[in-house]
C-alpha positions in Angstrom: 134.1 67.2 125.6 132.4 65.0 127.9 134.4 62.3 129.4 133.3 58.7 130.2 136.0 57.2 132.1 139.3 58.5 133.1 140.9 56.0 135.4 140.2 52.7 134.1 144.8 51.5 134.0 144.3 52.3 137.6 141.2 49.8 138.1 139.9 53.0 140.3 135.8 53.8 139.6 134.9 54.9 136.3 134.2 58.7 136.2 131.5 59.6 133.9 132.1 63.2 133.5 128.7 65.9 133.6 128.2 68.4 131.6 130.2 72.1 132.5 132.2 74.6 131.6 135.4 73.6 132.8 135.3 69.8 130.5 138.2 70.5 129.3 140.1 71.2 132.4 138.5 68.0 134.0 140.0 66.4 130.7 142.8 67.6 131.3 143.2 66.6 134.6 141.8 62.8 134.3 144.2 62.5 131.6 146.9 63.5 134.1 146.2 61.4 136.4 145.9 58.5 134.1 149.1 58.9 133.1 150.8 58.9 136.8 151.1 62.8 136.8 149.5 63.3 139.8 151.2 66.9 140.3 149.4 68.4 137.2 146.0 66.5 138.2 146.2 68.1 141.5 147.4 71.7 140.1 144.1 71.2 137.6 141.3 69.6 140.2 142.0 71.3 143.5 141.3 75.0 142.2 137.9 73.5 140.4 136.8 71.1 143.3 137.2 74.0 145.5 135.0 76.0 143.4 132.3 73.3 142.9 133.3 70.9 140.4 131.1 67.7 141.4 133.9 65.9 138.7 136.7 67.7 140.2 135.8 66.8 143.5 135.6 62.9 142.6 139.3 63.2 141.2 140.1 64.7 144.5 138.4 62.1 146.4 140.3 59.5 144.2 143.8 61.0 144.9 142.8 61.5 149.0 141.7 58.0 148.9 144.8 56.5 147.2 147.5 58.9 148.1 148.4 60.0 144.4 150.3 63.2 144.5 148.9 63.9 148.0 148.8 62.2 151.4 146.2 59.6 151.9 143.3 60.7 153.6 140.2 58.6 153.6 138.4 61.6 156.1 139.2 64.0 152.9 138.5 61.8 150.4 134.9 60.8 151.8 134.1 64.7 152.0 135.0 65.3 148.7 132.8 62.0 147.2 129.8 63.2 149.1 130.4 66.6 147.7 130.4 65.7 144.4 127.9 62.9 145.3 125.1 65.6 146.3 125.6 67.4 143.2 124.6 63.8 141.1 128.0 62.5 140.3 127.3 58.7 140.0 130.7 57.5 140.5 131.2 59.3 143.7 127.8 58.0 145.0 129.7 54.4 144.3 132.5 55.3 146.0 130.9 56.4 148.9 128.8 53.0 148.9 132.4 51.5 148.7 133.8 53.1 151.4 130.7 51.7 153.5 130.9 48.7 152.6 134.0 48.0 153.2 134.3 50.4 156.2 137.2 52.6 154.5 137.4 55.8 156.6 134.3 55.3 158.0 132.6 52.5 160.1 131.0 49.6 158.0 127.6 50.4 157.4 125.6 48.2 155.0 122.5 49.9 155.0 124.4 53.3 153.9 126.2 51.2 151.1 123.2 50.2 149.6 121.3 53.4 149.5 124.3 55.1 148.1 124.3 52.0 145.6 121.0 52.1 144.7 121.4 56.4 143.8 124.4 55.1 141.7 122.4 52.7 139.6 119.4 55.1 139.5 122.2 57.1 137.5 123.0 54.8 135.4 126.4 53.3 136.6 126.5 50.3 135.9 129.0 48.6 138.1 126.6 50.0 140.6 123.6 48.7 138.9 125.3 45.3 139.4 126.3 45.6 143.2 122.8 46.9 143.8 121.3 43.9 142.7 123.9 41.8 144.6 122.8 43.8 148.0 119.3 42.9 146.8 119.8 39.7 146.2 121.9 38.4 149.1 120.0 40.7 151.2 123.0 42.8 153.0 122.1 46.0 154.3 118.1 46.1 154.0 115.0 43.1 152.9 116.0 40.3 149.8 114.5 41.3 146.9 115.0 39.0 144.3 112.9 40.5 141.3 114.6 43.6 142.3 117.7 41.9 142.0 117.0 41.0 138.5 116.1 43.6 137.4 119.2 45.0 138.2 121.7 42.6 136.9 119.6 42.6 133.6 120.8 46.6 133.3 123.9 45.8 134.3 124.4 43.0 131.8 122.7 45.7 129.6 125.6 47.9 129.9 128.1 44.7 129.7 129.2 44.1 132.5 130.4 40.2 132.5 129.5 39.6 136.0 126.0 40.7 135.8 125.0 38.6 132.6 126.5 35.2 134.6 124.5 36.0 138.3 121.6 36.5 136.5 121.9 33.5 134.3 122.6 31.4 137.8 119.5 33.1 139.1 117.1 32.4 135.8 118.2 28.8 136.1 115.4 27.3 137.9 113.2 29.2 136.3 113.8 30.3 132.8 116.0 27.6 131.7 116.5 29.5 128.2 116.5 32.6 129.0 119.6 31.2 131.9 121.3 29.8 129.2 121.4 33.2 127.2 123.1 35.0 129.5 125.4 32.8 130.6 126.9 31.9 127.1 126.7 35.9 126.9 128.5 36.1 130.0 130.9 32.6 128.7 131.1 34.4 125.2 133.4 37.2 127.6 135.8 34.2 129.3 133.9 34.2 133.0 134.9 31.1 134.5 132.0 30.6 136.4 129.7 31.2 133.6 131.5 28.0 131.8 131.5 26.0 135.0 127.9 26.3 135.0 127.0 25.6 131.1 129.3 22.6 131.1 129.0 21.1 127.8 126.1 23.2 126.7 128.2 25.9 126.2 128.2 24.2 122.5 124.9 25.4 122.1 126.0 29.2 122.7 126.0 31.0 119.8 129.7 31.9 118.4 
């Protein structure tokens, strides 16, 4: 059983799950700490983090990061996301950019977020296909790169997430006027505020 995202009530990273032996235990223990039952997700993760589990060791890192079931402890949390990071666990790698980025148990470091961002979307995650291409795009953390950018947002807004379709219909504006207005009535189509702000009484023209 491969699971795709175990954390979502608690708006904390999605968790695309790999491939092991032990899916059902990391089921298990998602599930648990879905639901608040933070004892059982420890009693299930710790003893497979500990033994390697790149998908046990994000959970860890998500309960030493928010203090669920365990004392907070950004230091513990970090190790545990590059842990599972090194291994290819996507989500971790966007943690970690997080954690960068916004200097959370370690100092702010831009240039770290984006890399880590930019392993993250090379995986395939696309929240961090979407803040790669705003690093890219606004330039934080290494050169502007705007067809970069783009290209990012477009898999992104492949993988539908709202945000991505509106920034790159604000970026296509000035020079793809229809290809603009397609993703920002995709983006509309979704209720983004911005996205109708921007199409303004076009947004009769988007397709229902």
């Amino acid at each position: 059983m491969k699971v795709r995202s175990v954390v979502a009530a608690l708006a904390i990273s999605a968790m695309p799950v790999q491939a092991t032996s032990a899916n059902e235990d990391i089921a298990s223990a998602a599930n648990a700490l879905k639901s608040g039952n933070y004892g059982q997700a420890m009693a299930t993760a710790q003893p497979l983090a500990e033994k390697g589990n790149p998908d046990a060791q994000l959970l860890m890192g998500i309960m030493y990061m928010r203090g669920l079931g365990i004392s907070k402890d950004r230091s513990m949390a970090y190790d545990m996301y590059l842990k599972a990071a090194e291994q290819g666990q996507a989500a971790a790698m966007h943690n970690l950019a997080s954690m960068h980025y916004r200097g959370e148990g370690v100092p702010i470091n831009f240039t770290e977020a984006r890399e880590w961002n930019k392993k993250a979307a090379e995986a395939g995650l696309t929240i961090a296909q979407h803040d790669y291409a705003a690093m890219l795009e606004s330039g934080v953390g290494g050169d502007r790169d705007l067809n970069g950018a783009a290209r990012f947002y477009q898999m992104a807004a492949r993988g539908g997430y709202t945000n991505a379709s509106y920034k790159l219909g604000r970026m296509l504006a000035g020079q793809n006027p229809q290809a603009s207005m397609r993703f920002l009535c995709q983006a509309a189509s979704k209720n983004h505020a911005e996205a109708k702000k921007m199409l303004g009484p076009r947004i009769r023209n988007c397709r229902r």
